[in-house]
C-alpha positions in Angstrom: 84.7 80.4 105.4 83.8 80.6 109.1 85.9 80.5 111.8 84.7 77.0 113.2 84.8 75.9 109.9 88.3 77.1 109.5 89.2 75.3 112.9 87.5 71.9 112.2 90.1 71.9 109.0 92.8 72.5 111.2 91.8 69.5 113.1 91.1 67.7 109.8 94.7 68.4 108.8 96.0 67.2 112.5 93.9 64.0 112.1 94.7 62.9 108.9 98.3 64.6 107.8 100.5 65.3 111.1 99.4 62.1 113.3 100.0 59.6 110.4 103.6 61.6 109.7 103.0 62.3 106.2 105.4 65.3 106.1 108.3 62.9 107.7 107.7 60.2 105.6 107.7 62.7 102.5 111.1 64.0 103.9 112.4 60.2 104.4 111.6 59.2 101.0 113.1 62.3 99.3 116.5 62.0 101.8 116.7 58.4 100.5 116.0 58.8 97.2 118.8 61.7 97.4 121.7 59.5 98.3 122.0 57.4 94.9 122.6 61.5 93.1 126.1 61.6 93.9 126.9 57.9 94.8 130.8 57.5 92.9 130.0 54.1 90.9 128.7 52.6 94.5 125.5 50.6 94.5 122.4 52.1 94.3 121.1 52.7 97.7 117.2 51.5 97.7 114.0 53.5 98.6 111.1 50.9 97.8 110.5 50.6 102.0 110.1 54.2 102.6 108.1 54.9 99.4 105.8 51.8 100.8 106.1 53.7 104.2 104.3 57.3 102.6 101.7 55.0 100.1 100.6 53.5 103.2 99.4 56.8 104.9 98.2 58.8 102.4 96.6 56.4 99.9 93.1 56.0 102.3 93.0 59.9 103.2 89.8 61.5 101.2 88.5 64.6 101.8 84.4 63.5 101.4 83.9 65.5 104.9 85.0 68.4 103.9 82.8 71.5 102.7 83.9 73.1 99.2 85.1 76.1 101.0 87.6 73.9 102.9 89.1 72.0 99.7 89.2 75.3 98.5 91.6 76.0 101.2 93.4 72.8 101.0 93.9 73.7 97.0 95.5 77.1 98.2 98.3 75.4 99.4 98.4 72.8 96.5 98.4 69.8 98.9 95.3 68.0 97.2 97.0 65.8 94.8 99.8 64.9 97.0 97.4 62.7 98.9 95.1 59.8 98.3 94.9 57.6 95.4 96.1 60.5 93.6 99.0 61.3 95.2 100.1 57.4 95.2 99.2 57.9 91.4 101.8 60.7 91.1 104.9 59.5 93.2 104.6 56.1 90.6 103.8 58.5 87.4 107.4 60.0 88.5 109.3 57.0 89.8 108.5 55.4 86.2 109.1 58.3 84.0 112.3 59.0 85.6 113.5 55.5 86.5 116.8 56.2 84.5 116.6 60.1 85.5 116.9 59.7 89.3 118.3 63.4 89.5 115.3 64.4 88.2 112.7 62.1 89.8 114.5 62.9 93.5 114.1 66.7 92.6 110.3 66.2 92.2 109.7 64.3 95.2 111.4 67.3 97.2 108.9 69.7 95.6 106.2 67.3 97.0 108.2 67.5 99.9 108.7 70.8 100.6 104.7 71.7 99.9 103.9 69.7 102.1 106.1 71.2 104.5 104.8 74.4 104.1 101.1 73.8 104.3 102.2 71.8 108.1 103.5 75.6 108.9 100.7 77.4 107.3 97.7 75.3 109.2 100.1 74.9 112.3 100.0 79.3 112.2 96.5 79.6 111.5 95.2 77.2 114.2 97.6 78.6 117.2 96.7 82.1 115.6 92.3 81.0 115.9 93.1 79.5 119.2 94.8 82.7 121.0 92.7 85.3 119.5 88.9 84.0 119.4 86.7 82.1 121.9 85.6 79.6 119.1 82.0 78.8 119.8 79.4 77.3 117.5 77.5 80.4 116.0 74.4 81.5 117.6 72.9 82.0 113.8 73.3 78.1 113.5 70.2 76.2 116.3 71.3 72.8 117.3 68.7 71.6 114.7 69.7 73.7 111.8 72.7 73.1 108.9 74.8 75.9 107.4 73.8 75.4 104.2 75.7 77.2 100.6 74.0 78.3 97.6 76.5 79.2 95.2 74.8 81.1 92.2 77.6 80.6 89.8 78.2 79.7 85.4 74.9 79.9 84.1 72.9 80.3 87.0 74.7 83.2 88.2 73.1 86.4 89.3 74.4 89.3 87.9 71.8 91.7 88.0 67.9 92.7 89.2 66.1 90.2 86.8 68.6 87.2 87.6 68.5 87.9 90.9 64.2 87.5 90.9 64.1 84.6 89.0 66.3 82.7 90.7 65.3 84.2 93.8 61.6 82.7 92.5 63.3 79.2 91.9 64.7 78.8 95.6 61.6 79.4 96.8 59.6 76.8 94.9 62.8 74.9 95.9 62.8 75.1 99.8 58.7 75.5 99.8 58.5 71.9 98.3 61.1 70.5 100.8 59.6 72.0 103.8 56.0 71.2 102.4 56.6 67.6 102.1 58.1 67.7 105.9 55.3 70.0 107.3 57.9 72.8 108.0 57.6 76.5 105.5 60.2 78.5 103.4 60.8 80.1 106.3 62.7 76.9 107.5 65.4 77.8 105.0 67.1 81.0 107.2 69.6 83.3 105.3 72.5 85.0 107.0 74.7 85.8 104.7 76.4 86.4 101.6 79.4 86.4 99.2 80.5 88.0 96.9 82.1 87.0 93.3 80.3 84.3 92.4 77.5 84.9 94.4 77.0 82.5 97.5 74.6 82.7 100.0 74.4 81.2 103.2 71.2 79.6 104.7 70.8 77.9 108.2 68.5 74.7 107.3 66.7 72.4 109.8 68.5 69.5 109.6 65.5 67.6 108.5 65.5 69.8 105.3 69.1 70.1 105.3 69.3 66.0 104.7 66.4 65.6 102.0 68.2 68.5 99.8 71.3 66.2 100.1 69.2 62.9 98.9 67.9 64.7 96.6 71.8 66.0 94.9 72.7 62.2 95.6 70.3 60.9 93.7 70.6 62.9 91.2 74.1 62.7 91.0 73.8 58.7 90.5 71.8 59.4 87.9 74.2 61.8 85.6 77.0 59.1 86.7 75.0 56.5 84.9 74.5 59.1 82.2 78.0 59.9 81.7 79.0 55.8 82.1 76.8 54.9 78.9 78.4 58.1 77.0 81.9 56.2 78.1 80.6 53.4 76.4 79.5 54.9 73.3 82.9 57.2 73.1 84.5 53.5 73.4 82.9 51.8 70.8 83.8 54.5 68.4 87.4 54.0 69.3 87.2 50.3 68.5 86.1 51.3 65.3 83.5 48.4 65.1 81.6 50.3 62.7 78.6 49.1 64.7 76.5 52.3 64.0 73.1 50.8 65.8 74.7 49.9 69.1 76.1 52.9 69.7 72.5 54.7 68.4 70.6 52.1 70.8 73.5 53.1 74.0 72.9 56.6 73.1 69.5 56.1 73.2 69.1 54.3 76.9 71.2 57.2 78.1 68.8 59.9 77.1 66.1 57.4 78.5 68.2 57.3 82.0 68.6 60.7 82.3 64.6 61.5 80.9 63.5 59.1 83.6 66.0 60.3 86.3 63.5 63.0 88.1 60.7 60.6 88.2 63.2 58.0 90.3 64.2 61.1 92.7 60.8 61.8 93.4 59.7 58.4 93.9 63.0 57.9 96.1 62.1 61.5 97.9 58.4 59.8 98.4 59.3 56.6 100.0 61.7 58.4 102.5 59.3 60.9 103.3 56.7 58.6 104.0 54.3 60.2 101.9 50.8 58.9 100.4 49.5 59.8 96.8 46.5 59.9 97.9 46.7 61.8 100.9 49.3 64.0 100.2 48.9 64.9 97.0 49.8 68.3 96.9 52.6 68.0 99.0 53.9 65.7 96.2 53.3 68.2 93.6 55.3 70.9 95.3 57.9 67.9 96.1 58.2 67.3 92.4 58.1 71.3 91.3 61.1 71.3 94.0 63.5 68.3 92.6 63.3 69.6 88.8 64.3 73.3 89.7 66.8 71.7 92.4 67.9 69.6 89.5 68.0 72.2 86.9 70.5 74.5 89.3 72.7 72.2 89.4 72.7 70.9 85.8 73.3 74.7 84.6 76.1 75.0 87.2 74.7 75.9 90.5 75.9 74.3 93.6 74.6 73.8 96.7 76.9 72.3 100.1 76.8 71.9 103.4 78.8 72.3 106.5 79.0 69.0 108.1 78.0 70.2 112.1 80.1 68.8 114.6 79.0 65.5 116.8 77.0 66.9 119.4 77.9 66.1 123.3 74.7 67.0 124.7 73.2 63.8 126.0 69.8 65.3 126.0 69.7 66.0 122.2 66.6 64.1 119.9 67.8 61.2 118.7 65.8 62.4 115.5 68.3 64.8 115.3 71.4 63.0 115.4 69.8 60.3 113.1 69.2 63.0 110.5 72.5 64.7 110.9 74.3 60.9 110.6 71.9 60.3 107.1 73.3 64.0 106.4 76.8 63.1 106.6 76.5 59.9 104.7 74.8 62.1 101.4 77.7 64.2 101.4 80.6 61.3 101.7 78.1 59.6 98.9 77.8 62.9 96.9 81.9 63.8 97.1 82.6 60.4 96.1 80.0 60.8 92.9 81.7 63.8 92.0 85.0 62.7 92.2 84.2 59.6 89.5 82.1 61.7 87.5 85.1 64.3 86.8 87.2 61.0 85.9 84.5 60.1 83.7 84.1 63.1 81.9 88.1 63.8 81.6 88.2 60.4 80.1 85.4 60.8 77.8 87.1 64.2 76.6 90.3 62.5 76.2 88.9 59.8 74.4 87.2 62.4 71.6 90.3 63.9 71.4 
C-alpha cells in the first residue's frame, strides 16, 4: 500500500469511526450491559437506548471507497464485521442467543469493544507516525490525469513462472490495446511502476479515461454473474421445496447459461454506446474493444482482479472538467462494483448453504 493511500484510510477511519463515536458508544453499551452481571435479585438495569445509540452509527458505514489493499488493512485489525449492516447483524445474533446468558452476551460485546479500541490506537499511531516522518505528497509516478491502477495475478491466473508470465503478459496487452484503441490513446497509456510479490500484483498508472472504461467494463460484468448467480438461487430453491418440478428448474437453468452466454455481447454494446463509437466507422476499434472485454472478462472469471485507487478530489480550479467528470464516473463504478461484490458473496454463501 502507498503511503497516501495509507493516510487517506486514516482519514477514512477519522471520518467514519472516531467522529461518529463508535468506540464510546461500543464502550457505553458493554458498561451498561455489565451492570445487570452482578445485580443481587435487583431489577434488570436496561440497555435497548445505548444499543439503539451504536446501530445508529455504524449501520450506514460501507467501505465501497476503499481500495482492496485498504480493507485488507481494516481486516488486520478485525474491525470489518463490527460495522455496517453486519456488525448490527452480530450485536442482535448475540443479544438473541444469549438473551438468558447475559454473562456471556456482555463478555462478547467487550471483545467487540476492546477491538475496536485497539484499532482507534493502532490508526491513531500510524497516522501521527506518517504525519511526523514524511512530507505526504501525491506521487510524481501518478499525472493528475492518470489512476493507480492493481492487477493482481492470483488463483488460476497467477504467474508463477516464464510461460505464465508471457501469456498473460500477451492477454493485458490485447486488454489495455483495445481500451486505449477505442479512446484513441495506445498500450502505452497503461504505465507500470511497480510490483508485488506473493500473489503477484502489479501496479499501473492509467489515464483516467481508460482507468473509468476498465471499471464499466468489471461493473458490467459483475451485473451480469449477479444475475447468473440469482437464477442458480432460484434453481437451488426450488429443489429445496421439493416440487419435483424437474422442467422449471431445467428451463431456469437454462436462461442462466443464456444470461451469462449473452453477457459479453451486452458489455460490448454498453462499452459502444459510451464510447460513442460507429460500426461502420470504427470498426476495428470495435473489434479490439470486443478482443479486450472477453480476455478482461476471462481474468477475472478465473480469479484475477483488477482495482483502483480512488484519487483524491482535486483543488486545482484550472483542472478539465473532462477530467473530473471521468474521475466522478470512476468513483461511482467502484461504489457500484464493491456493492456487486458484496451481494454476490451473500449469494453464493447462500447457494452453498442451501446445497448443503
Amino acid at each position: 500500500m502507498q503511503i497516501n493511500e495509507l493516510l487517506r484510510l486514516t482519514e477514512w477511519f477519522d471520518e467514519n469511526i472516531i467522529e461518529n463515536q463508535i468506540p464510546q458508544k461500543y464502550s457505553a453499551l458493554h458498561s451498561k450491559m455489565n451492570q445487570n452481571i452482578r445485580r443481587n435479585g435487583q431489577a434488570l438495569v436496561p440497555f435497548e437506548q445505548e444499543k439503539i445509540n451504536l446501530f445508529e452509527v455504524i449501520k450506514d458505514i460501507n467501505f465501497q471507497n476503499l481500495s482492496l489493499e485498504q480493507m485488507k488493512f481494516l481486516e488486520s485489525l478485525e474491525i470489518i464485521d463490527l460495522l455496517g449492516k453486519n456488525g448490527v447483524e452480530q450485536i442482535e445474533k448475540i443479544l438473541i442467543e444469549n438473551n438468558l446468558d447475559i454473562a456471556t452476551a456482555t463478555s462478547k460485546i467487550k471483545e467487540f469493544s476492546n477491538t475496536i479500541s485497539r484499532a482507534q490506537a493502532t490508526i491513531t499511531k500510524l497516522q501521527t507516525t506518517l504525519l511526523e516522518s514524511f512530507e505526504i505528497e501525491e506521487s510524481d509516478e501518478i499525472q493528475n490525469n492518470q489512476v493507480l491502477m492493481r492487477v493482481y495475478f492470483q488463483n488460476d491466473v497467477a504467474i508463477e513462472n516464464l510461460t505464465d508470465f508471457k501469456k498473460l503478459s500477451a492477454t493485458w496487452y490485447d486488454i489495455g490495446r483495445g481500451i486505449a484503441m477505442a479512446q484513441d490513446k495506445s498500450p502505452e497509456d497503461f504505465n507500470i511502476i511497480g510490483a508485488k510479490k506473493g500473489s503477484i500484483i502489479i501496479e499501473m498508472a492509467v489515464v483516467v479515461g481508460l482507468a473509468t472504461s476498465v471499471s464499466k467494463i468489471l461493473l458490467e460484468s459483475l451485473k451480469v454473474a449477479d444475475r447468473f448467480i440469482n437464477v442458480l438461487k432460484q434453481v437451488e430453491e426450488l429443489k429445496a421445496l421439493k416440487l419435483g418440478n424437474k422442467k422449471l428448474v431445467s428451463d431456469l437453468k437454462k436462461e442462466a447459461e443464456k444470461e451469462r452466454d449473452e453477457g459479453t455481447q451486452i458489455i460490448l454494446n454498453s462499452a459502444i454506446e459510451d464510447l460513442q463509437l460507429n460500426a461502420e466507422q470504427n470498426g476495428d476499434k470495435i473489434t479490439a474493444l470486443d478482443k479486450s472485454i472477453k480476455k478482461l472478462i476471462g481474468f477475472t472469471q478465473n480469479g484475477g482482479v483488477v482495482d483502483f485507487v480512488q484519487p483524491n478530489e482535486s483543488e486545482e480550479e484550472d483542472e478539465n472538467n473532462e477530467i473530473r467528470e471521468e474521475i466522478q464516473k470512476l468513483k461511482t463504478n467502484i461504489s457500484e462494483i464493491r456493492l456487486i461484490e458484496n451481494k454476490i458473496k451473500l449469494l453464493e454463501n447462500k447457494i452453498t448453504k442451501d446445497k448443503n
